[in-house]
Every structure is written in C-alpha cells, then in structure tokens.
C-alpha positions, 0 to 999 in steps of 0.5 A, a space after each residue: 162318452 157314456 150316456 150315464 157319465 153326460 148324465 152326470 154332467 148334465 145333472 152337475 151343470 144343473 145344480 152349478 147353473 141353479 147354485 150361481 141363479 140362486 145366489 145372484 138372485 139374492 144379492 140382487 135382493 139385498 144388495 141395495 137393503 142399506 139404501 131402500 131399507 133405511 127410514 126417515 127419523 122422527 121424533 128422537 134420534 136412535 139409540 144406537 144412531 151413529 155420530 162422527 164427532 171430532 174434537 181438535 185432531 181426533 174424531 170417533 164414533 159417538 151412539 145416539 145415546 150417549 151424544 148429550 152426555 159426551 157433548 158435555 164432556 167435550 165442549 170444543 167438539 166439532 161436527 164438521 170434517 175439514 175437507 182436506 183432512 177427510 182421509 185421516 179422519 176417516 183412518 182414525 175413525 176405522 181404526 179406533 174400531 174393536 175389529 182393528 184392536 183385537 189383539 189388544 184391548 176389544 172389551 164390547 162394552 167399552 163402547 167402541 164400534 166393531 166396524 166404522 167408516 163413513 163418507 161425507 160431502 160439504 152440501 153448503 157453506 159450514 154445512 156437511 151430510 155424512 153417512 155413517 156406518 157403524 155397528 157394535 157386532 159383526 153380524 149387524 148393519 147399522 147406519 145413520 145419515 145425518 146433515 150437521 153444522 159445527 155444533 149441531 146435527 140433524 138425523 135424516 134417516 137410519 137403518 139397522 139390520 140383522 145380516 144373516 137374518 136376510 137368509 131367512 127372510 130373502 133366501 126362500 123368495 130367491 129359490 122360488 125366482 131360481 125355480 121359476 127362472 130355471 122352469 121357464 129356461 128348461 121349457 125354451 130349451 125343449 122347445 128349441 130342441 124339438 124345433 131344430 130336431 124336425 127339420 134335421 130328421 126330416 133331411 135324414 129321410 
C-alpha cells in the first residue's frame, strides 16, 4: 500500500468518523426536544393546541381555536376513547390527515391536520391523559397534552417547533462537541502511539 493511497484512507475514515460524531451528536441534542422543550399552559389554551374529539363512532382533530365553535356544532361530542376501541380511533385519526389524502382532496385551509396520531391512557375512573401530535405543515412539530373527562379538557402543557430550524440552531453547538470530541480522541491516539513506540524501538536496539 503507497503511502499516499493510506493517506487517503486515513483522511476518508476521518471525515466518516467526524460525519457519523457529528450526526449522533445532534440526534442526541434533539432527540428528546418533544419532551424537554414542551412548556406548561396557562391562561388560554393554544391556537393551534390539538384536541382528539369523538363523536359517536368518528373522532378527529380539533385546534385550540376553533374547539368552542365546533363544541357547539357537536353537542353529543365526546372527549373520552373507549378503551377497547383505541386502535380504530387512532386509524381514524391518522388517516383523516392531508398526508393520507393527497391523491384527493389536500386543500391546507380545509382544516385537516397534515400528520396526527396520539397516545392516551385512562388515569382514573371517567378520566384520560392524551398526547397529541398534530401539525398543519410537515416541517412542524406540534404537540399538546392534555388530561380530559367526557365533556371537559384540561391543557397540561404544548410545544411547537420549526424542525429544520433545529439545524440552525443545534447544528452548530454539535460541530463544536464533534470538534472537541475528535481533538481529545486525535491526542489519546498520539499518546498512545508515542507509548507503544518506545518500548518497540528500544527492543530493536
């Protein structure tokens, strides 16, 4: 092997080795925003705060917004999910979103979600806490958690954020761990080097 074809290697394993550092480096940054970037609700409940409402056999996403007027509409709604019916509501629920209707009708402003699907759990006796994860555009995240009764809801904390956003924000600071990560790993393999090179050349002597 020529010394300049190792060099390459080398330098290719490098840039591999500060790719990957880099990447894993900003997952573990945002990875877990959703939870640790969520804050609690006070005062009014969110614009665009997403509610799971169901009314008879069909549940869907209701905004912040527009939950007073579609209440109003509704009146035999319901914000509780029968336990043994969770799975086909969480189907309807995904796929009454723009994402599943493309082919057809996506119109933005017709109201529908791009994305939804939630999880909830019964939390006492006629009592259910639901995370919900809808969001208008694909580049968004957007999330509420709320505690509900059957005719009532009580917004516990949301978050909202601009995804590719995190690029800006977050890519930067991982270069600095990547750069700071591969100084440190660079200097430990010098030292090591230098450490197993001493006693190799002094039993060549």
């Amino acid at each position: 092997m020529s010394p300049r074809f190792k060099d390459n290697l080398n330098c290719i394993g490098g840039l591999c080795g500060c790719g990957i550092t880099w990447i894993l480096s900003l997952l573990l940054m945002i990875g877990d925003l959703t939870e640790y970037g969520k804050r609690k609700v006070e005062g009014d409940t969110p614009d665009v705060f997403p509610v799971v409402v169901r009314v008879d056999d069909r549940a869907q996403i209701v905004w912040g917004d527009n939950l007073t007027q579609y209440l109003k509409e509704h009146p035999s709604y319901s914000f509780l999910i029968p336990e043994n019916q969770t799975d086909i509501f969480k189907s309807q629920i995904n796929s009454n979103t723009r994402a599943k209707l493309a082919s057809s009708n996506s119109d933005s402003e017709s109201g529908k979600p791009w994305d939804a699907f939630f999880t909830v759990k019964t939390i006492a006796p006629g009592k259910q806490a639901f995370k919900v994860y809808a969001t208008w555009d694909d580049d968004r995240v957007n999330v509420g958690w709320y505690e509900a009764t059957d005719s009532e809801i009580f917004p516990q904390q949301y978050t909202s954020y601009f995804g590719p956003g995190l690029m800006f924000t977050h890519g930067p600071i991982a270069a600095l761990i990547t750069a700071a990560i591969w100084i440190i790993v660079s200097r430990l393999i010098r030292r090591f080097r230098r450490r197993f090179a001493k006693p190799a050349e002094e039993h060549g002597a």
